[in-house]
C-alpha positions in Angstrom: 102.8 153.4 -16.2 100.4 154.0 -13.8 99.5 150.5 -12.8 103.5 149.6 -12.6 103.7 152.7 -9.8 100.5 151.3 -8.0 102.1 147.8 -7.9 105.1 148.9 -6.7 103.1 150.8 -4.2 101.1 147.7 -2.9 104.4 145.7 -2.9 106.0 148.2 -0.7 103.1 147.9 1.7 103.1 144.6 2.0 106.6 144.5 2.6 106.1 146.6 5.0 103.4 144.0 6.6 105.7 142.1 6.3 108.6 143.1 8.5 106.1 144.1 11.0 104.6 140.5 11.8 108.2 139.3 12.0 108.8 141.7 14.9 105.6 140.2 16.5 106.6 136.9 16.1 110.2 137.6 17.7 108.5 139.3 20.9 106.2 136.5 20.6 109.1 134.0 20.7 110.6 136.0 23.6 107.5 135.3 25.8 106.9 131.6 25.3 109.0 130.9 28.0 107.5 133.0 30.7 103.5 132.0 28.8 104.9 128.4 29.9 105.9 129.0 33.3 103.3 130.9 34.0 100.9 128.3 32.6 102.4 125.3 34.8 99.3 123.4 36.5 100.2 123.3 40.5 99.1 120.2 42.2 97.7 120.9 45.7 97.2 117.7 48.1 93.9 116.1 48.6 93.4 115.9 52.7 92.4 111.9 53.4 89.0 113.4 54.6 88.3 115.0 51.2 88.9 111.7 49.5 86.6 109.8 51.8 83.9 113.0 51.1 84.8 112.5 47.6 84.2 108.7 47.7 81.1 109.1 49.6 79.8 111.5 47.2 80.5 109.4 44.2 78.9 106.8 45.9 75.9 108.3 47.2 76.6 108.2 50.8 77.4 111.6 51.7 76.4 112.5 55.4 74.2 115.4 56.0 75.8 118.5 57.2 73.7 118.2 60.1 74.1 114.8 61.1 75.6 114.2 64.4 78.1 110.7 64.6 76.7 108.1 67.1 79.7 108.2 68.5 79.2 111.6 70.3 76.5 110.4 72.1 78.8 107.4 73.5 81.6 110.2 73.9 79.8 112.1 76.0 77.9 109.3 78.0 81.1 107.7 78.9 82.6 111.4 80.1 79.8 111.6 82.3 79.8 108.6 83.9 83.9 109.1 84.6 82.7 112.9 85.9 80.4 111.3 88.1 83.0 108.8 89.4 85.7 111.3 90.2 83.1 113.6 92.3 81.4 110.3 94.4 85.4 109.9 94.9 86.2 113.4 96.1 82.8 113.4 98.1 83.8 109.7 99.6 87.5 111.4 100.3 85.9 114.7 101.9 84.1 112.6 104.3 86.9 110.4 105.6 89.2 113.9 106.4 86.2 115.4 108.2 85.5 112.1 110.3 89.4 111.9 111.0 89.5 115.5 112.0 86.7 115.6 114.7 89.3 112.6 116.1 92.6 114.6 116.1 93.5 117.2 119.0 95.2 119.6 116.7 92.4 120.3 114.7 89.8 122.8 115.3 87.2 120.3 114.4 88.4 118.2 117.3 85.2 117.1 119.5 86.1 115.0 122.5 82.5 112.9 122.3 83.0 111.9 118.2 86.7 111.1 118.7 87.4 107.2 118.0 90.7 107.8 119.0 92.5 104.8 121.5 93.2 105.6 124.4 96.2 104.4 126.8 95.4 100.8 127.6 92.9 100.4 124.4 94.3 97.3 121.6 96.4 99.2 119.2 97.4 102.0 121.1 100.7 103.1 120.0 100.4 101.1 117.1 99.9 101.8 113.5 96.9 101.4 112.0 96.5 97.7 110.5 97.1 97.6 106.7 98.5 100.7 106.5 102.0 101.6 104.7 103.1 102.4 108.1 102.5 99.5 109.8 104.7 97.6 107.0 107.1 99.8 107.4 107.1 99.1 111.2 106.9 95.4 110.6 109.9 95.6 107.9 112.4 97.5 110.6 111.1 94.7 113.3 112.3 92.5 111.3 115.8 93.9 110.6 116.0 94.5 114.3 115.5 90.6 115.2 118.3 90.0 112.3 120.3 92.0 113.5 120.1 90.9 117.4 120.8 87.2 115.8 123.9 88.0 114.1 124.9 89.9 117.4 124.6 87.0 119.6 126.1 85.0 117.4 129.4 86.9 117.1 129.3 87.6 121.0 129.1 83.7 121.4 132.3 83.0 119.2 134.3 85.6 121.2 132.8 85.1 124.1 134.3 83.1 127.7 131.8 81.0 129.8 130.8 82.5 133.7 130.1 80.3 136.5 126.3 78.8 135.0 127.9 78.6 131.5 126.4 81.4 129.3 128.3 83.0 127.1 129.5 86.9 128.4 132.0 89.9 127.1 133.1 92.7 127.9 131.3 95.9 126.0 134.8 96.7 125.3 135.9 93.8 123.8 132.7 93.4 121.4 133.2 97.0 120.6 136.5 96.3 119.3 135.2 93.2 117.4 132.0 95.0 115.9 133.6 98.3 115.0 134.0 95.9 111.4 130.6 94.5 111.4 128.2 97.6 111.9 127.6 101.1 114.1 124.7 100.1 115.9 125.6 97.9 118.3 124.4 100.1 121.2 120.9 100.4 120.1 120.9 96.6 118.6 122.6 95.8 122.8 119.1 97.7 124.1 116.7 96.6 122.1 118.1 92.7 122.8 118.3 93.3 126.5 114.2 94.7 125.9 113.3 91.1 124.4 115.3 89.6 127.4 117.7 88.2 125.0 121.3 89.3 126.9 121.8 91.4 130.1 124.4 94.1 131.4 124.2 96.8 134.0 123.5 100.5 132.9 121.3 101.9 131.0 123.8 103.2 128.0 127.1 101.6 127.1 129.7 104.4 126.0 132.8 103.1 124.6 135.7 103.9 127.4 133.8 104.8 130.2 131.8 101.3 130.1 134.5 98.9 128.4 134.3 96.6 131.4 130.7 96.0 131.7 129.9 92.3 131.5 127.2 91.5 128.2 125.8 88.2 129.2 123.7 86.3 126.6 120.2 84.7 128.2 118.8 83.3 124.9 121.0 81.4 123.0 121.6 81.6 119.2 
């Protein structure tokens, strides 16, 4: 009787056991899941540089950590010669403005004995220096100017009536009339013909009404 009740016992126990490692293996179940997420491997990028350290290492060719590149040297040879450059170009620049100043009246570095400016008389005076952008520009605008005279005389000569010698003349008023279509500087282009001794009238400025009778002869023909 005794050994039934002690089997019984045992029987309940492990029972008992039992039940108990089936709850484990429920909550065990329950965190799989979460085990797994937590457990996924994250894949971080290898930088290009550590794959060529990488290769070097496997190969045996890893650079010392205090190795300089050749390249450096080269780097910085070539950054001082340009550094060098730029201040013998400053220095060169420096020089000119001084040597220009001791020539120009308005600057308090102006000295009278130094100056190489011309004078009234000298070749080049009143001229732009040769080579320079202003002396383009001046020759460009010449060069409109004679166009422009051409044209001028040509219009005046197909509108124009013969005086006694036969040159071609007008009336200021008359061309005025005509060239009001063709441009607004027929005043200055009038002067700057009568300059080169290319047509003649009286006065010193045409003005449209008070000088529409003035006779425009042409001397040069087109």
């Amino acid at each position: 009787m005794d050994c039934v009740c002690c089997l019984l016992c045992h029987l309940k126990l492990l029972s008992h056991q039992i039940c108990c490692l089936g709850s484990v293996l429920v909550q065990v179940d329950r965190l799989t899941p979460l085990q797994e997420w937590v457990q996924v491997p994250v894949t971080v990028p290898v930088l290009a540089v550590d794959k060529v350290a990488a290769e070097r290492a496997s190969n045996g060719t890893a650079a010392s950590p205090t190795a300089k590149p050749a390249a450096s040297k080269k780097f910085r040879s070539n950054a001082a010669g340009k550094a060098g450059k730029m201040a013998a170009m400053w220095e060169r620049q420096i020089d000119e403005v001084q040597v220009a100043a001791t020539s120009d009246p308005f600057s308090k570095h102006f000295d009278a004995a130094k100056s190489k400016g011309l004078k009234k008389g000298d070749a080049g005076y009143g001229h732009a220096a040769e080579g320079s952008a202003t002396a383009a520009r001046a020759a460009k605008a010449q060069q409109w100017v004679d166009m422009e005279i051409d044209k001028m005389i040509v219009v005046i000569e197909k509108h124009a009536e013969p005086d006694g010698s036969g040159r071609p003349t007008i009336t200021f008023g008359k061309l005025f009339d005509i060239y009001a279509d063709i441009s607004d500087t027929l005043v200055g282009i009038l002067m700057r013909a009568r300059k080169r001794k290319k047509l003649e009238f009286q006065g010193d400025m045409l003005f449209q009404g008070a000088h529409d009778a003035v006779v425009i002869t042409v001397l040069v023909p087109s």
